[in-house]
C-alpha positions in Angstrom: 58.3 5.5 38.1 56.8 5.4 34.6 59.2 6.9 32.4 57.0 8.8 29.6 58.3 6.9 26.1 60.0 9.3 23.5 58.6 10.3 20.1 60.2 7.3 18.3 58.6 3.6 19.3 62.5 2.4 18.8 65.6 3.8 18.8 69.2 2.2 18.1 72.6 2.7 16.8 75.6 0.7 15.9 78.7 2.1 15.9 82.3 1.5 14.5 84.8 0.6 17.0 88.8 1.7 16.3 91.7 0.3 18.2 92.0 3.5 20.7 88.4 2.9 21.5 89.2 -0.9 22.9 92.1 0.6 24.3 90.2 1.7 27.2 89.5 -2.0 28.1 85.8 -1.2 27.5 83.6 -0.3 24.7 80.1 0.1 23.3 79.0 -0.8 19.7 75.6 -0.2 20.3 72.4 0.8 22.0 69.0 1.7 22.0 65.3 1.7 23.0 62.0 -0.4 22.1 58.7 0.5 23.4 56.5 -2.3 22.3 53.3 -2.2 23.0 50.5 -5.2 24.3 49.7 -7.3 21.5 52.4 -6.4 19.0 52.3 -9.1 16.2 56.4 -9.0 16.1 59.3 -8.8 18.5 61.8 -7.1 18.3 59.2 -4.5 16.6 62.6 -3.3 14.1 65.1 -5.4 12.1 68.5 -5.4 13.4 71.5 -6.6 11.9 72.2 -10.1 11.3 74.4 -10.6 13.9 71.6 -9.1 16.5 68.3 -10.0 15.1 67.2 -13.0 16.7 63.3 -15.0 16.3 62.0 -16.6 19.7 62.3 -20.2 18.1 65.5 -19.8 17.3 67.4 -17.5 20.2 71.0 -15.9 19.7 74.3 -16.4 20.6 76.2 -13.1 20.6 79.9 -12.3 20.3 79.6 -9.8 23.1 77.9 -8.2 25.8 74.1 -6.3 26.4 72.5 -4.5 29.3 68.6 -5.0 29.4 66.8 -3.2 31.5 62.9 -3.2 31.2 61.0 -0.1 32.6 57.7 -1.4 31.6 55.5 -4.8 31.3 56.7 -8.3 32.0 57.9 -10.9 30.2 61.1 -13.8 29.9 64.5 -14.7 29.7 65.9 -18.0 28.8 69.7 -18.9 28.7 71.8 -22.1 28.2 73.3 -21.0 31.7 70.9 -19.6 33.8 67.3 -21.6 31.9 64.0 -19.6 32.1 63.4 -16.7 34.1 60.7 -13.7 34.3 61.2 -10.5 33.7 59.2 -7.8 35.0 59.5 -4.1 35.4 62.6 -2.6 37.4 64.6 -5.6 36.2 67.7 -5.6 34.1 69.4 -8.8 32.8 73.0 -9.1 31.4 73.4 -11.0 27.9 76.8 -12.7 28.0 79.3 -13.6 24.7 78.8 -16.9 23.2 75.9 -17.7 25.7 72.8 -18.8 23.8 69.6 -17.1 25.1 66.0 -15.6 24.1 63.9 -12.7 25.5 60.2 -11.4 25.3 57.9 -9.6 26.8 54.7 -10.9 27.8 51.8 -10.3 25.0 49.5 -9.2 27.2 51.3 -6.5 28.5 54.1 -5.7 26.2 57.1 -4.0 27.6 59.4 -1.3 27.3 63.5 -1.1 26.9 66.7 0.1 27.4 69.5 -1.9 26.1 73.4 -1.4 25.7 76.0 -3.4 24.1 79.5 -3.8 25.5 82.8 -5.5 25.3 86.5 -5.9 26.2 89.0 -6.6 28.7 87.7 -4.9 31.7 84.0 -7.4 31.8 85.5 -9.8 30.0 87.8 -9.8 33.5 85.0 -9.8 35.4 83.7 -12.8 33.9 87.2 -14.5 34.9 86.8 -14.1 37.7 83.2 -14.6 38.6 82.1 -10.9 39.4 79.5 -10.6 36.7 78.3 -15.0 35.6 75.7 -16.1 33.2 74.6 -18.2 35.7 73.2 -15.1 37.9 72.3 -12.7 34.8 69.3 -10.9 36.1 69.3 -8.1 38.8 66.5 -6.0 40.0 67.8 -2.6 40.5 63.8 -0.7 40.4 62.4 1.4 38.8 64.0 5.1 39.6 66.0 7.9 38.2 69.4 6.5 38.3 69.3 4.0 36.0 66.4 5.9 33.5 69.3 8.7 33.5 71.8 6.4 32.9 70.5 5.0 29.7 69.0 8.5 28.4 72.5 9.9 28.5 73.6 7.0 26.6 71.4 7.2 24.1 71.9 11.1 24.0 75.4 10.3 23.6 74.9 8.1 20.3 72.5 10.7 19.0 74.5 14.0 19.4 78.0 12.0 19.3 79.8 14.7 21.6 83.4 15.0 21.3 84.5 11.8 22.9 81.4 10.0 23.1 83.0 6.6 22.7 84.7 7.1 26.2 81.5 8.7 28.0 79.5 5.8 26.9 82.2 3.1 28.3 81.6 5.4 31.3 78.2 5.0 31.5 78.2 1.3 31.1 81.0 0.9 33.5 79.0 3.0 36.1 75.8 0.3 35.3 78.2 -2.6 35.6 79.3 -1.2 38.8 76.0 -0.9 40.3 75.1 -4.1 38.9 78.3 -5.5 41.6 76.4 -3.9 44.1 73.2 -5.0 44.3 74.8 -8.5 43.3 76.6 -8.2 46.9 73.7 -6.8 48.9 71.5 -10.1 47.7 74.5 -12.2 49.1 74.6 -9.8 52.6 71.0 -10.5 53.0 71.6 -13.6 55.0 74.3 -12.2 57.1 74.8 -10.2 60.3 72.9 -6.8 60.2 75.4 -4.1 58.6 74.9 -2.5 62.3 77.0 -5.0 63.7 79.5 -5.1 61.3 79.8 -1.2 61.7 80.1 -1.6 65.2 83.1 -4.2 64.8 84.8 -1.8 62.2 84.9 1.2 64.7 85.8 -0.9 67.9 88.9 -2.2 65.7 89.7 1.2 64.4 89.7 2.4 68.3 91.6 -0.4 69.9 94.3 -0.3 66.6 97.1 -0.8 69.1 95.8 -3.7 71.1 96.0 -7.3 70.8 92.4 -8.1 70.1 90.8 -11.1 71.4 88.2 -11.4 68.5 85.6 -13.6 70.2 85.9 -11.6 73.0 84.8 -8.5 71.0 81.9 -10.7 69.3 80.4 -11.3 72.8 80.8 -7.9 72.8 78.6 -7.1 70.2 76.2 -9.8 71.2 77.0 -12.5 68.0 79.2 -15.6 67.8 82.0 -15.1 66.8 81.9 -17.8 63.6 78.9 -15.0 62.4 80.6 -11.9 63.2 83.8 -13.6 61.4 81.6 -14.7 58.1 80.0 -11.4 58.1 82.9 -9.2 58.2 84.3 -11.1 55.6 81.3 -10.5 53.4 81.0 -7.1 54.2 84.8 -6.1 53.8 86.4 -8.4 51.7 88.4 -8.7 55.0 89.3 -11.4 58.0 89.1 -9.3 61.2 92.6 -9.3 61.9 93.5 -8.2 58.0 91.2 -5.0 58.2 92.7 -4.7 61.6 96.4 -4.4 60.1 95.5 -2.8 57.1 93.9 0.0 59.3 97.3 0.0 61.0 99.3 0.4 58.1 97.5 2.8 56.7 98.4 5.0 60.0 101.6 4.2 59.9 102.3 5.5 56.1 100.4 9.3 57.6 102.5 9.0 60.0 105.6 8.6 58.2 104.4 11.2 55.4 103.0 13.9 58.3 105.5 13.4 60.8 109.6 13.3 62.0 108.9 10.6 64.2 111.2 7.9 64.5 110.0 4.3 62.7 110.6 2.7 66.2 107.8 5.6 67.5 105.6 4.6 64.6 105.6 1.0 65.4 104.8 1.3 69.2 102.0 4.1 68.0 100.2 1.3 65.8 101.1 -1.8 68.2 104.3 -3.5 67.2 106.2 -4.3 70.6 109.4 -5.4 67.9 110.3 -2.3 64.9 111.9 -4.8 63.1 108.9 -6.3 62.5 106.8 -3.7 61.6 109.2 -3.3 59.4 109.5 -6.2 57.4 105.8 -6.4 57.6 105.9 -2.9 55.7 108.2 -3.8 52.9 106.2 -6.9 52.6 103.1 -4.8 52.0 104.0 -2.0 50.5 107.2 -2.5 48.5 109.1 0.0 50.6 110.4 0.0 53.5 109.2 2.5 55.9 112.2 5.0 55.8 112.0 4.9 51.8 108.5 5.4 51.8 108.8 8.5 54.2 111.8 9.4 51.9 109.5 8.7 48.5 106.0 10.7 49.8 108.4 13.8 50.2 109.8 14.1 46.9 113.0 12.3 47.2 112.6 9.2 45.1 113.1 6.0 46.1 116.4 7.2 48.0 117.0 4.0 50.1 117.8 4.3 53.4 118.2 7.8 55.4 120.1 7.8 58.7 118.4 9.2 61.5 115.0 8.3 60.8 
């Protein structure tokens, strides 16, 4: 896709942030566009304020978070974190708070750019805990009309400045962030079992939910060891085998107990507990409830404790 450039070579806003607006855990002070074309004597082609401008010799350290994502040309990224990496079309790369770096495209071909800034609690988190590091900052989602609509919304948004604007642009960048996660996950998938047989091990649990699985039998089943299967359901998931297995069975225990009059002891034997008692336990454990209270709870009744009978 070659996204045709608008009127204006570069585009960008920065706007003021209140305390409602970093109340949402995630906020954007800016955005923008740069078309810059092969040969261009400068980059960036339009001064920026102090704390964004940046010279290549020099490089930036800012005190929160941007979204490249380069729909034309070629070029670099360097970081303290990641070093020096290219950059070509289709490729977006995540600027990170207090993380030295430098970008630019190649003066051959120029590029052209998308960016958004972002901060607050919610990336901020995901930094924490390692969902989005600058030592991985650069994805390749392509070039397509997801992420070209993504940013052109955007940057209608900071142009027409709708009612609620700030909150549809945290949107947006949440959305981008979100899709960021997923490619991040399908790199780390590559090397693992085919998502075929990972499928095939999600139903065969879901259809023996009240047996006693023996797991390397079912990965002779399926044709894999079962160290693979084990390591690739756990990729694929975010689940051991035997977790996905109970959570599938509690989750048909609580429509049960919110569908039907059946007796807990019914419930357990329906989802495989041999012992109520600890289906039970296992229950409050989970959920915070025990079963009767939940049954009691999804109907309307509060958290009414214990009801005879059930």
């Amino acid at each position: 896709m070659r996204t045709v450039p608008p009127a204006k070579n570069t585009f960008f806003r920065y706007l003021p942030i209140s305390p409602g607006d970093k109340q949402w855990g995630l906020f954007v002070p800016t955005a923008g566009y740069s078309w810059t074309p092969a040969h261009s004597p400068d980059y960036p082609l339009a001064k920026h304020p102090s704390a964004y401008h940046f010279q290549w010799q020099q490089g930036r350290i800012l005190q929160e978070f941007q979204l490249l994502y380069i729909i034309r040309g070629e070029g670099v990224f360097e970081s303290a974190e990641a070093g020096r990496l290219p950059i070509k079309a289709g490729d977006a790369f995540v600027l990170f708070p207090g993380v030295w770096h430098r970008y630019a495209p190649n003066p051959e071909t120029g590029w052209d750019e998308y960016w958004i800034g972002f901060d607050g609690d919610v990336p901020r988190r995901l930094v924490q805990q390692n969902i989005l590091s600058p030592k991985s900052p650069v994805f390749s989602p392509g070039l397509g009309e997801t992420w070209h609509s993504l940013f052109t919304h955007a940057i209608e948004a900071l142009e027409l400045e709708p009612v609620g604007h700030h909150q549809l642009l945290a949107g947006l960048t949440y959305e981008m962030l979100t899709r960021l996660h997923a490619l991040g996950r399908e790199e780390k998938l590559a090397g693992t079992l085919d998502n075929a047989v990972v499928s095939k091990a999600k139903y065969l649990v879901m259809e023996r939910l009240r047996e006693k699985i023996d797991w390397e039998d079912l990965a002779r089943e399926l044709h894999v060891s079962y160290s693979s299967l084990r390591h690739a359901f756990q990729q694929h998931t975010g689940f051991s085998l035997y977790q996905y297995q109970l959570q599938l069975r509690l989750n048909k225990a609580k429509s049960l107990l919110n569908s039907t009059q059946h007796p807990v002891k019914e419930i357990a034997a329906r989802i495989g507990f041999d012992c109520p008692y600890h289906f039970s336990n296992l229950f409050k454990r989970k959920t915070g409830l025990s079963p009767v209270a939940w049954r009691h709870d999804a109907r309307g009744g509060g958290h009414g404790g214990e009801l005879a009978g059930q």
